[in-house]
Structures are given as C-alpha cells and as structure tokens.
BAKE-741311 format. One record per residue: residue number from 1; residue in one letter; x, y, z of N, C-alpha, C, O in turn. Coordinates in nm, 3 decimals. Atoms other than C-alpha are relative to their C-alpha. Example, Ala and Ser with C-alpha at 12.3 -4.5 7.8 and 13.67 -1.06 7.14 Angstrom:
<atoms>
ATOM  1  A  0.089  -0.119  0.000  1.230  -0.450  0.780  0.090  0.120  0.000  0.194  0.118  0.066
ATOM  2  S  -0.082  -0.119  -0.006  1.367  -0.106  0.714  -0.077  0.109  0.073  -0.026  0.220  0.090
</atoms>
This chain:
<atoms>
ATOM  1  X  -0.114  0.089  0.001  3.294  -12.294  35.375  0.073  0.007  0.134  0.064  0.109  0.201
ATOM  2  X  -0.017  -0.013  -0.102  3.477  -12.408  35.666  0.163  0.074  -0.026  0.202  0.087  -0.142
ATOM  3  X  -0.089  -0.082  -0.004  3.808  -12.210  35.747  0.113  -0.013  -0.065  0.188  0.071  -0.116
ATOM  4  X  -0.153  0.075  0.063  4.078  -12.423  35.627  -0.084  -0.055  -0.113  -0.099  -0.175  -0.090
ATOM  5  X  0.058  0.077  0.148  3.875  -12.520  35.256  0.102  0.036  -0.096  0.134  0.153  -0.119
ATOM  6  X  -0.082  -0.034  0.117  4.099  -12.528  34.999  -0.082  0.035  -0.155  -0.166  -0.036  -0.210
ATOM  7  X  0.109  -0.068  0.132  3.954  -12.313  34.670  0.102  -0.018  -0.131  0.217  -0.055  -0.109
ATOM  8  X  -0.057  0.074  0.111  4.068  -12.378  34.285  0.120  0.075  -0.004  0.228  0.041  -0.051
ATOM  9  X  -0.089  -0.113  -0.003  4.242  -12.070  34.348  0.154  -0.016  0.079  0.256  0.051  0.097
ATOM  10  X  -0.080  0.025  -0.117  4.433  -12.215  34.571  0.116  -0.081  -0.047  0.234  -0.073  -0.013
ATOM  11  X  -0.095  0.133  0.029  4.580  -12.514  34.402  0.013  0.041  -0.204  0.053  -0.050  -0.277
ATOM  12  X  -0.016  -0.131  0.127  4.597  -12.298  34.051  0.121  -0.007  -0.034  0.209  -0.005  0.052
ATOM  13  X  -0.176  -0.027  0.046  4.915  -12.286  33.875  -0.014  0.045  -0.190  -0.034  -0.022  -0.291
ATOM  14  X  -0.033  -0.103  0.169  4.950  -12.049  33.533  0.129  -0.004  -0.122  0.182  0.105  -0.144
ATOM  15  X  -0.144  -0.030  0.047  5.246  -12.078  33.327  -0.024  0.077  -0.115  -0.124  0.076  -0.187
ATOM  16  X  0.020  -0.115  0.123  5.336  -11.797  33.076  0.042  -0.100  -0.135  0.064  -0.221  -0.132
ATOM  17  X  -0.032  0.091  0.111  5.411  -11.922  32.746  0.146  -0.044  -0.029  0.175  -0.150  -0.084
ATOM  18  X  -0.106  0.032  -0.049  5.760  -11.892  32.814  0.047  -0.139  0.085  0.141  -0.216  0.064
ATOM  19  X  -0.044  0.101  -0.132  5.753  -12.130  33.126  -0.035  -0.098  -0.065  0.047  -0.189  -0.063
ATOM  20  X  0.049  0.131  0.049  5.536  -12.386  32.925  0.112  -0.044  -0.065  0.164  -0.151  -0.036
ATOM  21  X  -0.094  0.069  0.123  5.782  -12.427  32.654  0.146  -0.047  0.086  0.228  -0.101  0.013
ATOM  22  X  -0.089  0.024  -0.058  6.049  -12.487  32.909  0.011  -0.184  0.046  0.095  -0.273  0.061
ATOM  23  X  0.080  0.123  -0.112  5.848  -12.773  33.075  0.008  -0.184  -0.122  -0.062  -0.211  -0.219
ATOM  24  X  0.004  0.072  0.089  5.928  -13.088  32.909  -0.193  -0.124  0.025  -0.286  -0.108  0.104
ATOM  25  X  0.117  0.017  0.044  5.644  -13.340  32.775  -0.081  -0.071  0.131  -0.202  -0.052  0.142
ATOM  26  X  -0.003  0.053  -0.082  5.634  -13.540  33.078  -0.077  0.084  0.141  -0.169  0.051  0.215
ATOM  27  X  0.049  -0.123  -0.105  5.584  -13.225  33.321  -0.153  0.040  -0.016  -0.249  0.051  0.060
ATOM  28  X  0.147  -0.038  0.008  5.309  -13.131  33.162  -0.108  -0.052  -0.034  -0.218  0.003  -0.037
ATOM  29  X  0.117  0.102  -0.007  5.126  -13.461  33.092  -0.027  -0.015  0.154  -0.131  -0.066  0.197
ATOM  30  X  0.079  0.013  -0.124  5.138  -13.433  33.463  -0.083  0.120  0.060  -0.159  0.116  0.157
ATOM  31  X  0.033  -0.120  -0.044  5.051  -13.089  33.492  -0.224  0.024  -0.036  -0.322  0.067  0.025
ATOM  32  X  0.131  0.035  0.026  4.722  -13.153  33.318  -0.080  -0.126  0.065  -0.190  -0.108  0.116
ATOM  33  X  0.004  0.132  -0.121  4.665  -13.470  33.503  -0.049  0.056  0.083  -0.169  0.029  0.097
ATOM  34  X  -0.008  -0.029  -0.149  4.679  -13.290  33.824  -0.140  0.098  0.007  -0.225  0.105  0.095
ATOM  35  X  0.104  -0.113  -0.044  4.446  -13.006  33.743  -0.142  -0.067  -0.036  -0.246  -0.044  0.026
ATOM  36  X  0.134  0.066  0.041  4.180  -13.218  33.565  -0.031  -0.085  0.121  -0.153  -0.106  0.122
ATOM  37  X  0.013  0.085  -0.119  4.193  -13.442  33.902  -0.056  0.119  0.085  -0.175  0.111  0.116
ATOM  38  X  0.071  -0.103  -0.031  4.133  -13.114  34.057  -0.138  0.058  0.014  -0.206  0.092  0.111
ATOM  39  X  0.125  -0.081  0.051  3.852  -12.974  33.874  -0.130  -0.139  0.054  -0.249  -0.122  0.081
ATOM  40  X  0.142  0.056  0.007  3.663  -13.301  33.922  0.012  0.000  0.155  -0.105  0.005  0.193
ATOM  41  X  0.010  -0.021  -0.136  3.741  -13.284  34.317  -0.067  0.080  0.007  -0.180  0.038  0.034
ATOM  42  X  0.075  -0.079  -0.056  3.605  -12.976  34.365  -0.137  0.032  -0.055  -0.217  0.110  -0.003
ATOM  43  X  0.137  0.021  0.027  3.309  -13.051  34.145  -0.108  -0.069  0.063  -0.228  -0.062  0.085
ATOM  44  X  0.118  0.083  -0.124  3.222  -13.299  34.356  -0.018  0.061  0.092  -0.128  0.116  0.076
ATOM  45  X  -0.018  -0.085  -0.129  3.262  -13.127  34.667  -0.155  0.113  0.003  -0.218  0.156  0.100
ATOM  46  X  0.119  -0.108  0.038  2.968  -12.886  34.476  0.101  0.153  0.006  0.044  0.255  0.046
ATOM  47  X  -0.040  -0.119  0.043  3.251  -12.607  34.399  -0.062  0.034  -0.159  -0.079  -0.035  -0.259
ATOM  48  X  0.072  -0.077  0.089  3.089  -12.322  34.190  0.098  0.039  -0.128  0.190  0.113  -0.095
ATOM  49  X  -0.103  -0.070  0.082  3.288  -12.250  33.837  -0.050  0.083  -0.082  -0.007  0.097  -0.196
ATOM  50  X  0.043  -0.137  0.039  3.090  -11.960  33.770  0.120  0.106  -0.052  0.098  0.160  -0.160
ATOM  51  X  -0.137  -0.061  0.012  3.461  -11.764  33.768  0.121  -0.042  -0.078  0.204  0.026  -0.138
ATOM  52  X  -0.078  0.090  0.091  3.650  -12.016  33.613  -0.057  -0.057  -0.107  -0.169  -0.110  -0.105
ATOM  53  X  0.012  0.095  0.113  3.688  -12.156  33.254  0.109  -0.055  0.012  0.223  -0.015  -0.008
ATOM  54  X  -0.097  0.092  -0.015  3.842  -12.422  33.323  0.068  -0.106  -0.111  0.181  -0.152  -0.122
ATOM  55  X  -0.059  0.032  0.079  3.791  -12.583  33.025  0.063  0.061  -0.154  0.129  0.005  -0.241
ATOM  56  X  -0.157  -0.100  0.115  3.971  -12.316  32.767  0.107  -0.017  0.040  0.206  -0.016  -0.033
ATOM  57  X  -0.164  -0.022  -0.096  4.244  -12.337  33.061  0.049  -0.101  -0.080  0.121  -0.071  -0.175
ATOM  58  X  -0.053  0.102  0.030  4.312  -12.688  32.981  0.013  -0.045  -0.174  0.101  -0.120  -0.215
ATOM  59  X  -0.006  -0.022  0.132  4.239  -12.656  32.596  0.095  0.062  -0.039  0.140  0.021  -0.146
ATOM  60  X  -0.079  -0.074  0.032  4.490  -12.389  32.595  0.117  -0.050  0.021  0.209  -0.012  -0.051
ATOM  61  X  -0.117  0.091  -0.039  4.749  -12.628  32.760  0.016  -0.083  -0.076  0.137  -0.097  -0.092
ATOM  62  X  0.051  0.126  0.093  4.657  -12.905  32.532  0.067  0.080  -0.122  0.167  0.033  -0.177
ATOM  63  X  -0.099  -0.081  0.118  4.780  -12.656  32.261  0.120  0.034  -0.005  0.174  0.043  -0.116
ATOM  64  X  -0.087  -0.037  -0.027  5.061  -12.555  32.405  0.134  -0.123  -0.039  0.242  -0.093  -0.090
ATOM  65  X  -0.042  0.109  0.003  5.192  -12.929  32.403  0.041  -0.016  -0.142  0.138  -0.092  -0.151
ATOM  66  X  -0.026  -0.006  0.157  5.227  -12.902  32.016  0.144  0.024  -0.027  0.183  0.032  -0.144
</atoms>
C-alpha cells in the first residue's frame, strides 16, 4: 500500500452502548450509511476483511436502533 492509504481502521468509529443510545435516529441512519459506503469502497479497492466482521458490526447497530 502506498503511504498515505487510508485502512478500515482508519475511518472506524465504535460506539459503546451508552453512546448509541444517546445518538438520535437520524445520526445513526447516517452512521450506518457511512460505514456500509465504506465497506463497499474498500472492497473495491481489493481491501482484505480477513480481521474484520463487518457484517455482525453493522447487524449489531441495526439492533441497537430498536
């Protein structure tokens, strides 16, 4: 990779279960938005998600929304 590549790790954002419930519905229809736009960028690109489950991540967000 060249020096300046941006990795998933990079553009990553976690919230505890705390922070989610803070986040109104809006925040986090964009919050999922953003990372699923993500995941398919760096799929294309040919990033490896050997390290990442990405999709429990977003399953688990998807629950959270409840």
């Amino acid at each position: 990779m060249a020096e300046n590549s941006v990795t998933y790790d990079d553009v990553h954002v976690n919230f505890t279960w705390e922070e989610w419930t803070l986040l109104d519905p809006s925040q986090k229809s964009l919050y999922i938005d953003v990372m699923v736009e993500t995941y398919r960028n760096l799929s294309t690109i040919g990033y490896s998600w050997e390290d990442h489950n990405f999709e429990e991540h977003c399953q688990n967000s998807r629950r959270h929304e409840r």
